[in-house]
N, C-alpha and C positions, 0 to 999 in steps of 0.2 A: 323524458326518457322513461319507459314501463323497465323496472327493474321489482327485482321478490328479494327475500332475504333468506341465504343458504345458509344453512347450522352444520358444522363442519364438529365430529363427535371425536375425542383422543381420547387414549387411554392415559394417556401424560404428554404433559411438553417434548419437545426434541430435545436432545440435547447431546453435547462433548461429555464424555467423562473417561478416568481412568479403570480398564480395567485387569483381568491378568494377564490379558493378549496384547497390553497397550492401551494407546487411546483408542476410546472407539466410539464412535458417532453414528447414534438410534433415533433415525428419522420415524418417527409415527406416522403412524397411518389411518386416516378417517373411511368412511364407508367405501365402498367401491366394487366392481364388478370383477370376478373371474372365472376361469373355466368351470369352477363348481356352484357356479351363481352370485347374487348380492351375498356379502361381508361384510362385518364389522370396521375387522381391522386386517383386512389381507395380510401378507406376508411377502415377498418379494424377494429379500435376497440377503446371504449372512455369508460373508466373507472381509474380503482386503481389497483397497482400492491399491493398485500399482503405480499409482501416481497422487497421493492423498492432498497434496500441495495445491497442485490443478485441479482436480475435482475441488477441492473447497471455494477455489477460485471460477468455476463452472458455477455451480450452487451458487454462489451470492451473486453474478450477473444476472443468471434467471431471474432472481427474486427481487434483482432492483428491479428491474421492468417491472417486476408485479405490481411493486410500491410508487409506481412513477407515474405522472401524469406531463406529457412531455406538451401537450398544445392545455390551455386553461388551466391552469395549476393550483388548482380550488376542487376543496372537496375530496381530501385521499381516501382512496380504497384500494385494495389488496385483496386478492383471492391468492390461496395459499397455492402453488406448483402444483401440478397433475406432474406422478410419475408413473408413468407404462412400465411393464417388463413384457419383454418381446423374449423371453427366450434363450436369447445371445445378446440382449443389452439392456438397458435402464436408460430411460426416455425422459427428463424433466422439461414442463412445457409451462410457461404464463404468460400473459395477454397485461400488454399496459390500460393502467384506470383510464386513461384516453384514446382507447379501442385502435391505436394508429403505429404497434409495436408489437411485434411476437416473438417469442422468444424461444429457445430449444436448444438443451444441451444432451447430447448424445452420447454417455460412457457405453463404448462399444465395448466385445469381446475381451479384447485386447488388455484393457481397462479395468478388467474386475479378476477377483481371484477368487473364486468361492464354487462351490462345487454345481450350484446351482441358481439359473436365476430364472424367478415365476414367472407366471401372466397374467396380465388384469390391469385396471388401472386404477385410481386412488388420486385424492390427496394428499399432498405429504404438509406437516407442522412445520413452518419456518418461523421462529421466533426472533423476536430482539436479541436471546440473551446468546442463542443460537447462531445469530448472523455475526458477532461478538467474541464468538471461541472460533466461527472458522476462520473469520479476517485475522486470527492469531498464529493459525498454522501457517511455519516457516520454513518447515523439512519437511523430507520427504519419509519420515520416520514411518514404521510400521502404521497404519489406521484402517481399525475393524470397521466393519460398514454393516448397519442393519436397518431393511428398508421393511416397516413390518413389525409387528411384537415381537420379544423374546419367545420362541418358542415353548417352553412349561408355561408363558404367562397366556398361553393361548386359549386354555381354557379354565383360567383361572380367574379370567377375568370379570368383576362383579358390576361392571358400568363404565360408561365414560369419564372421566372424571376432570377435564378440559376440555370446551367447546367455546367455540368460534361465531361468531354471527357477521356474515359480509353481505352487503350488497350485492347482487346477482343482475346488472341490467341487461336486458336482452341485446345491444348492440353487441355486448360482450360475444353473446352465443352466436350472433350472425358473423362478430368478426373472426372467431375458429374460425367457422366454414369459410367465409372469404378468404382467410390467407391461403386456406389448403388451395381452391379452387386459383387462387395468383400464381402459387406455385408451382404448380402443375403446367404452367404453359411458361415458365421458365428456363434458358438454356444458361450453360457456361459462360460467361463473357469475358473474363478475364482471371488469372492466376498469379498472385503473388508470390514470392520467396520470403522468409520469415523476416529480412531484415527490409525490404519492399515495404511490406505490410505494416510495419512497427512505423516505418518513417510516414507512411501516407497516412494511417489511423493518428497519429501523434498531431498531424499537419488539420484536422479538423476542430474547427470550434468547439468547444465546450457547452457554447448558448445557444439560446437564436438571434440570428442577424438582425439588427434594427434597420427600419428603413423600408421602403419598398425595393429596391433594388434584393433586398435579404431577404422577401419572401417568393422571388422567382426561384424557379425550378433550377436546378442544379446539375451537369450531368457530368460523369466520367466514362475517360478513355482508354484505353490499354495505349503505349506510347512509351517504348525504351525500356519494356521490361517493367513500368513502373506503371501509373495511372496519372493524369493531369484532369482539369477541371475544366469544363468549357457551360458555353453559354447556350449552344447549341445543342441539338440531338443528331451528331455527325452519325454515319452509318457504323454500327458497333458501339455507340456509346447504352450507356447505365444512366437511369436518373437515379439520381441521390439526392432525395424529399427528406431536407431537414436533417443534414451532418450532426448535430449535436443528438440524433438522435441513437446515434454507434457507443455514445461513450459508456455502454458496458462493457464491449469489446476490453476497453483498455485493462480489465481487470486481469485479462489473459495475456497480456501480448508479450509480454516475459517469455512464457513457453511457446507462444503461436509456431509451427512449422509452414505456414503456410496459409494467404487469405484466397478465398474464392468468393469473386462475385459474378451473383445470377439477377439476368433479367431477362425482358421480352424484347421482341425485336423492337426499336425505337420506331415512333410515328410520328414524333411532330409534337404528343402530348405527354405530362407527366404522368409515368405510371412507377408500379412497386418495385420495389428491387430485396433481394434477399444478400448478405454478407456473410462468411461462414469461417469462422477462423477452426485452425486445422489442430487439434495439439496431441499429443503422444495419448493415443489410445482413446481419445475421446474429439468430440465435434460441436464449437456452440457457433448458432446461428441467430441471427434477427432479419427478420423479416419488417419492411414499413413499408406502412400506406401511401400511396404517390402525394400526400401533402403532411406534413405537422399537425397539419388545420382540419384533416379529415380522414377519420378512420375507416377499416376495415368494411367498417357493416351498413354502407350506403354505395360501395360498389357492382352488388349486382350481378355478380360472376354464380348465384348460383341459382338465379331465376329461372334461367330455363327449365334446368333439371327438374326442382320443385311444382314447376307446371306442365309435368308432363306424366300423365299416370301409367306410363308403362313404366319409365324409370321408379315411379314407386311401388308396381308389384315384383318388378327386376332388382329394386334393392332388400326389399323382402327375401326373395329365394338364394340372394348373393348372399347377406349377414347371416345366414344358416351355415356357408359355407368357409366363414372367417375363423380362426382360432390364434388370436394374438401372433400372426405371422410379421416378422420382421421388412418383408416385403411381399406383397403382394404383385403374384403373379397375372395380369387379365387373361392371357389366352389360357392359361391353366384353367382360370376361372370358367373361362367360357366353356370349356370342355366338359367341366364337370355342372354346370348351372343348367348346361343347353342353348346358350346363348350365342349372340356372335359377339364379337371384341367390341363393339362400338357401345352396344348394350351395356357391358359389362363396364365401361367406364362411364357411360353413364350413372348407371346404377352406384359406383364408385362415389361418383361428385353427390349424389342424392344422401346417399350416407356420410360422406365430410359433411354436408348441413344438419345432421343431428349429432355431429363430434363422434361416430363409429371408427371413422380412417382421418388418419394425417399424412403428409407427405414429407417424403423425406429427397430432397435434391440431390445431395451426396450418391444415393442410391436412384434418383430418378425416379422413382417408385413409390404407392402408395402403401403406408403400415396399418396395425388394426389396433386401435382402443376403442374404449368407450368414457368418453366424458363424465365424469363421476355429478352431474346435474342434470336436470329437464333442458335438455339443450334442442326436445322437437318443436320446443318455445320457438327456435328462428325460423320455423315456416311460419305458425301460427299468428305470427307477429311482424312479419314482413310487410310494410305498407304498402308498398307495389303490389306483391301477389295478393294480399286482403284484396285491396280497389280491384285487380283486373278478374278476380272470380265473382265479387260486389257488380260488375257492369255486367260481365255474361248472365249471372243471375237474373237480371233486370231488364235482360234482350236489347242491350245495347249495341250489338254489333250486327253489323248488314255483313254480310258478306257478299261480294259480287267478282268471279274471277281471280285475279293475282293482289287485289284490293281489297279493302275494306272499309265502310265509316262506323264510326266510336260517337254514342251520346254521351259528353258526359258532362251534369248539369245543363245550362243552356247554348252550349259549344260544341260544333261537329269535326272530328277529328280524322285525318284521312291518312291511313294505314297503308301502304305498299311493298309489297314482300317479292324478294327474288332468288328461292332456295333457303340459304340459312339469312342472308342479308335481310332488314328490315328499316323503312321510313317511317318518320311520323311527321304530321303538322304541329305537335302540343311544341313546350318551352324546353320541355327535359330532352326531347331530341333536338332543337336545336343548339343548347348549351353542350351536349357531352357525345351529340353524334353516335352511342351506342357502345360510347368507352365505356360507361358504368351499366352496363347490360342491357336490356327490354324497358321500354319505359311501360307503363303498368297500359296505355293502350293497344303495343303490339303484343303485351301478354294475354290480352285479353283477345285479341284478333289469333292467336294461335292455338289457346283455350278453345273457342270459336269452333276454329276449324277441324280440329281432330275431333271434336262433337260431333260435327257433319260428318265427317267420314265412320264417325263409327255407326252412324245413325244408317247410311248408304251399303256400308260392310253387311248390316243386318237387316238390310230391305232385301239387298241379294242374295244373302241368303235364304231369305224366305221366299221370294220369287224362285228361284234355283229349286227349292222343294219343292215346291207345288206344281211345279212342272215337272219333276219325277213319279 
């Protein structure tokens, strides 16, 4: 696994302390991007949490996923929360050390009490001593919230004087874009009631299953108001890859108002499902991988876009047009970009693969951060699209018709396309049928083709001249 190592810069540790307003809880913040460019230590937001109880209890499920490695349990790492300010809310997001769990707690509007809250995104410092004082909050007593330095310490400040060194491996950065891009073709499937919720969350294992029977796919149904468990993928059911992988959930379900779970239309194979528990002024969700056993960042969902270079001069003239919008609108976008709608989410998903936008299901909607890392790593580094621009380079593909053949090594590989649909003869199309995206020979047959046509585009036009 290619992974760098990210130096994550504070001014101090996070921490609880009392001060004349009460307790008040100063999350720090390491470099990060906002409306007025790269920063230090942005600023974010200084107020009261209206619910300080739950928030603390939001915060520490984030960051167990951060700390967790739910398939091979060897080797922890931890990258500290990315929190966004959108505006109208405070976004805490992390990625488990085994790329196959996402995490996102959402204090909306509602949520926060302070006169304002910024834009940009960051890291924020979650500490041991930290995770320690909020597991302690019992009430719901007054609690100051500062996401950000003390304002006079903003420019007072002489250096870091706490720094971090994590692991950075690039699965990480492809699994952002992959969840955004799972999510996104995500619907409603079913809606719990708080006490629904409490009893079906409680009714999951803790572990994983032993046994082969324990590592089949798992799926859920709406059925009396409530959800049951089947063997099957009946029409309307949810796959649930790995129940023990919800139990941060349980950190909340005291206040939960309400569970929502999203997925895609069922087919026959496991795929991702997202859970989203509902609580007073704020929203946490987890997203997982359609196995325990397999993360985010070898499903493939954001190939195409990646291999298509209009989407990347269209995500170019769209990220001019972002300003930490809490939801992004497309046809607004379109409008103002020049674009048509289809573009414009293209150019959307091309941007989730360098961590610009995440999606938010609650909202349906795509939001605007930026990854406080080299997150253009998950093109650069993608094996499939490397190989399938490594074969065009090399004039490996014939093209003839609605077909194509692919040399690759001493094996010829037969390509058949019909619209957006695509076959291949290699092993990855027959194992996953195009569930995990393009296998790197139809990317390479579609590379291919848009070559020709641009090559045809600009023959006629130069014939068309010359005949003027």
């Amino acid at each position: 696994m290619t992974r760098s190592v990210q130096a994550l810069a504070y001014a101090r540790p996070s921490s609880l302390e009392s001060s004349q307003v009460g307790p008040s809880l100063g999350l720090e913040t390491a470099g990060g991007l906002t409306p007025r460019g790269a920063e230090a230590h942005p600023r974010f937001f200084a107020g009261f949490l209206t619910d300080p109880r739950i928030a603390a209890r939001g915060l520490l499920a984030v960051a167990d996923v951060a700390a967790a490695r739910y398939h091979q349990r060897t080797l922890p790492a931890s990258l500290d929360p990315v929190v966004t300010g959108n505006g109208d809310r405070l976004r805490f997001e992390s990625f488990s050390g085994c790329c196959g769990v996402y995490a996102r707690l959402d204090v909306l509007q509602e949520g926060l009490d302070g006169r304002t809250t910024g834009h940009g995104t960051t890291n924020v410092d979650v500490n041991a001593p930290l995770r320690e004082a909020l597991s302690r909050i019992t009430a719901d007593d007054p609690l100051h919230l500062r996401v950000g330095p003390e304002e006079m310490a903003v420019t007072t400040l002489d250096g870091p004087v706490v720094e971090k060194k994590v692991p950075l491996p690039d699965r990480w950065l492809r699994g952002f874009a992959e969840a955004q891009v799972a999510s996104a073709g995500f619907d409603l499937r079913a809606e719990l009631t708080a006490a629904q919720a409490v009893a079906f969350l409680r009714s999951l294992p803790r572990t994983p299953s032993s046994g082969r029977a324990g590592r089949g796919a798992r799926w859920v149904v709406a059925s009396g108001g409530s959800l049951r468990t089947t063997t099957r993928p009946v029409p309307g059911a949810v796959c649930l890859p790995g129940p023990e992988r919800l139990v941060a959930l349980r950190r909340v379900l005291r206040d939960a108002t309400a569970l929502r779970v999203y997925g895609p239309v069922a087919d026959g194979a496991a795929a991702a499902s997202a859970w989203e528990v509902v609580l007073p002024g704020m929203r946490l969700t987890l997203t997982l991988s359609p196995d325990s056993a397999r993360g985010f960042s070898g499903e493939g969902g954001v190939l195409e876009a990646l291999a298509t270079d209009d989407a990347a001069a269209d995500a170019e003239l769209v990220s001019v047009l972002l300003a930490w919008e809490p939801r992004i609108e497309p046809a607004e976008l379109a409008g103002q970009a020049g674009l048509s709608v289809e573009r414009v989410r293209a150019a959307l998903v091309r941007l989730g693969t360098a961590g610009r936008v995440g999606y938010d299901l609650a909202d349906a909607a795509y939001f605007h951060r930026e990854l406080p890392y080299d997150a253009d790593r998950a093109e650069r580094h993608n094996p499939r699209l490397v190989a399938a621009r490594r074969l065009v380079g090399e004039g490996a593909v014939s093209l003839d018709g609605a077909g194509a053949t692919v040399a690759s090594g001493d094996r010829r590989y037969r390509v058949r396309e019909s619209g957006a649909e695509f076959s291949c003869t290699c092993q990855w199309w027959a194992d996953y049928r195009g569930r995990r995206g393009p296998c790197k020979h139809a990317l390479a047959v579609r590379m291919a083709r848009r070559g020709a046509a641009v090559v045809d585009a600009v023959r006629g036009t130069a014939v068309a001249g010359g005949v003027r």
